[in-house]
C-alpha positions in Angstrom: 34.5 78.2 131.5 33.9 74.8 133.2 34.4 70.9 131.5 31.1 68.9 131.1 31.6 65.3 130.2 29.1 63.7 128.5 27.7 60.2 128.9 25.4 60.0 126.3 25.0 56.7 123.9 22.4 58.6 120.9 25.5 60.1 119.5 22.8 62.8 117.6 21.5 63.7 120.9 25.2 64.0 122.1 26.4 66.0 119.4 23.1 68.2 120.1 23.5 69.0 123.6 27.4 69.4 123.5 26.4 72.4 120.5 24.2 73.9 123.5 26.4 73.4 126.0 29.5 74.9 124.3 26.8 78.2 123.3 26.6 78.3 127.1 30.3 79.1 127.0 31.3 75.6 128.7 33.7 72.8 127.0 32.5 69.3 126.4 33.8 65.9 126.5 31.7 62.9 125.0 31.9 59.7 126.2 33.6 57.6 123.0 33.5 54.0 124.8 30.6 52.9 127.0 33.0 49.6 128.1 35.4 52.5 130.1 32.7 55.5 130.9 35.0 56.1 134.3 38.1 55.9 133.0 37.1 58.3 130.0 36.0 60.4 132.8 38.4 60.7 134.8 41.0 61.3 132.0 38.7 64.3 131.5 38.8 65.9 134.6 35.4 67.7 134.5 33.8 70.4 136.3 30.6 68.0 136.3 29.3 65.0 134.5 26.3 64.7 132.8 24.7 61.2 132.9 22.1 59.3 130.7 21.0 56.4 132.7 19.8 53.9 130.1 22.9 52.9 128.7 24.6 50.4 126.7 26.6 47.3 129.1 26.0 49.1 132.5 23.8 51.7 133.5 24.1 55.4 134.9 23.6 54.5 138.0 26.6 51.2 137.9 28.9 53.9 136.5 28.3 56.7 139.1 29.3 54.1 142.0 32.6 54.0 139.6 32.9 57.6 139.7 32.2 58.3 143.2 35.1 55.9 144.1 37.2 58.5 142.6 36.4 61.5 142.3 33.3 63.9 144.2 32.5 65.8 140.9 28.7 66.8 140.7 26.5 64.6 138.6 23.3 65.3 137.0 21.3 62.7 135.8 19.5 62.7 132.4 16.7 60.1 131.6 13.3 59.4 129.8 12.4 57.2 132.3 11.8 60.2 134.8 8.9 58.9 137.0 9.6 59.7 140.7 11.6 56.5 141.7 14.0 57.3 139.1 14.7 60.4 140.7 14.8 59.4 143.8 17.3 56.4 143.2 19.5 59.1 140.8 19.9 61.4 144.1 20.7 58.2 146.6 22.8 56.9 143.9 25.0 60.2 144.3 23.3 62.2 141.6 23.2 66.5 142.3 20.1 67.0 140.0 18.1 65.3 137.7 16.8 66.3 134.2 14.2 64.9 132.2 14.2 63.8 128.5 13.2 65.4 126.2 15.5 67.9 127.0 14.5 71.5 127.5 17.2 73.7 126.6 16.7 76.0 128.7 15.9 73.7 131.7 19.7 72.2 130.7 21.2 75.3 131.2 19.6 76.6 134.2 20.0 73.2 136.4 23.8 72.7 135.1 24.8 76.5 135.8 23.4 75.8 139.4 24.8 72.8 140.2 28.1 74.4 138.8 27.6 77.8 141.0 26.8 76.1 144.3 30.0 73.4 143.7 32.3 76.2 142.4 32.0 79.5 144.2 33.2 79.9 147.4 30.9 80.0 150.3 32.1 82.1 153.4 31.0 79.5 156.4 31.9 76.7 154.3 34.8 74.1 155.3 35.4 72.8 152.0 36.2 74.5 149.0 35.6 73.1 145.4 37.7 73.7 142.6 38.2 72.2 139.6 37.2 68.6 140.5 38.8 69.2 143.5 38.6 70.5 147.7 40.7 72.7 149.4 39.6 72.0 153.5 39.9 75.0 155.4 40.3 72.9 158.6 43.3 71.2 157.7 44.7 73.2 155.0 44.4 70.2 152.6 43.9 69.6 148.6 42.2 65.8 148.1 41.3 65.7 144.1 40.3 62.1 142.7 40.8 60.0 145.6 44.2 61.3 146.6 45.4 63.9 149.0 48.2 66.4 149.4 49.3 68.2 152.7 49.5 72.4 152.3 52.4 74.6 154.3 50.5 77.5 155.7 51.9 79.9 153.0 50.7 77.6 150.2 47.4 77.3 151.8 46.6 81.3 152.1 47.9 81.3 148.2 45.6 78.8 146.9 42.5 80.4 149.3 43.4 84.1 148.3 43.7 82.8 144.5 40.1 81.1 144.8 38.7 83.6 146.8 39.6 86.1 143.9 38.4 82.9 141.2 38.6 84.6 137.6 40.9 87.7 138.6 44.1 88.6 138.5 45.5 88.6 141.9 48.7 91.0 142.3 52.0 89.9 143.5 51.9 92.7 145.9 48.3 91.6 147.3 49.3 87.8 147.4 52.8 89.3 149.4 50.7 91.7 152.0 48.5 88.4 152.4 51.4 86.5 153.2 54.0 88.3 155.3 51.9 91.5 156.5 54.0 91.0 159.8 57.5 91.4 158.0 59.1 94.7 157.3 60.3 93.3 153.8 60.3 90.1 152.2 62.3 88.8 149.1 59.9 88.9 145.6 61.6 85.7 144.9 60.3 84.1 147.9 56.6 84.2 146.6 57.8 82.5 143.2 59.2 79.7 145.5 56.4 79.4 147.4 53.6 79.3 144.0 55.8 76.8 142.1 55.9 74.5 145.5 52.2 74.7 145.3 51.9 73.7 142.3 54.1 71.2 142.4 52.0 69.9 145.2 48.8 70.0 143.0 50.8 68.4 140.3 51.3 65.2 142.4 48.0 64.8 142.6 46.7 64.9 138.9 46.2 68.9 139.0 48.0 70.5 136.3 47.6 74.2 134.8 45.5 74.9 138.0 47.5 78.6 139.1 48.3 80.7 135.6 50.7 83.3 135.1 50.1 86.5 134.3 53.7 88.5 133.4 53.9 91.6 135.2 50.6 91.2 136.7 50.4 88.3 139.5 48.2 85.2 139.0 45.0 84.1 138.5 42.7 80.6 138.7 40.1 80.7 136.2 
């Protein structure tokens, strides 16, 4: 399941999309203030943003700049006013995808479930690795989520790729351990429970919280 927020001022056509969305098996935030659309936003912490251009105050395009300041989520553009310079501005501006008004239900879901799946799954020869909101850098072993940056050791690193690379599974103690110390002949259990809670710790600094979940008797898991 992945967070949509909404910037959408016909609070009908809101409501109706965020019923479509949420069938899609997706959560929804709607924008409640058009004055703080970026701050709403980021206080979300969405999976992607789905933008109406013609807006009260400032447009979609004034509060993408906000956004991009902050945060690289994907952002898909939805407007009446879909003529071709539209689009093209909408994609300079920092827009993922466009979609015009009237909206085509099925057209939503298609174009948001690809944006989503070429952000969110992992690509093999890729050097960045998005996850909720954020990028794990394979060169440099690094977590940068909403304009801030956290440093990995080299065991939180290959916990938070394994984890990622198995995205929606339930990743053993006993894999994440082979992963980890496959050199050693043995290896406290407790020093993987030291090493997960430093990691998250380390994504906590940062604004990440409830990112690595649990699973008693069974390992952990990102969903």
């Amino acid at each position: 399941m992945y967070r949509i927020f909404l910037v959408e001022d016909d609070h009908a056509l809101a409501e109706e999309l965020k019923r479509h969305i949420e069938r899609s098996g997706h959560e929804v935030c709607v924008v409640n203030d058009c004055h703080r659309v970026s701050e709403e936003c980021l206080a979300c912490h969405p999976h992607l943003v789905l933008m109406d251009i013609m807006l009260p105050f400032r447009d979609g395009y004034y509060w993408t700049a906000e956004i991009r300041k902050r945060s690289t989520v994907p952002i898909v553009f939805l407007s009446s006013a879909s003529d071709d310079l539209n689009i093209v501005m909408a994609i300079n501006m920092g827009g993922d995808d466009f979609i015009a008004k009237p909206v085509e239900p099925m057209v939503l879901t298609a174009k948001l479930q690809a944006v989503l799946r070429r952000t969110y799954e992992i690509q093999g020869n890729a050097d960045v690795v998005a996850f909720s909101g954020a990028e794990l850098r394979l060169k440099d072993g690094s977590v940068r989520f909403q304009g801030e940056q956290v440093e990995l050791t080299k065991n939180e690193f290959r916990i938070l790729r394994t984890l990622l690379e198995n995205k929606g599974s339930i990743v053993s103690r006993d894999a994440l351990m082979l992963r980890l110390w496959n050199d050693d002949c043995f290896v406290e259990e407790n020093t993987l429970t030291v090493n997960v809670n430093r990691l998250r710790k380390k994504l906590e600094s940062i604004g990440m919280f409830d990112v690595i979940t649990t699973r008693t008797g069974s390992g952990y898991i990102i969903q």
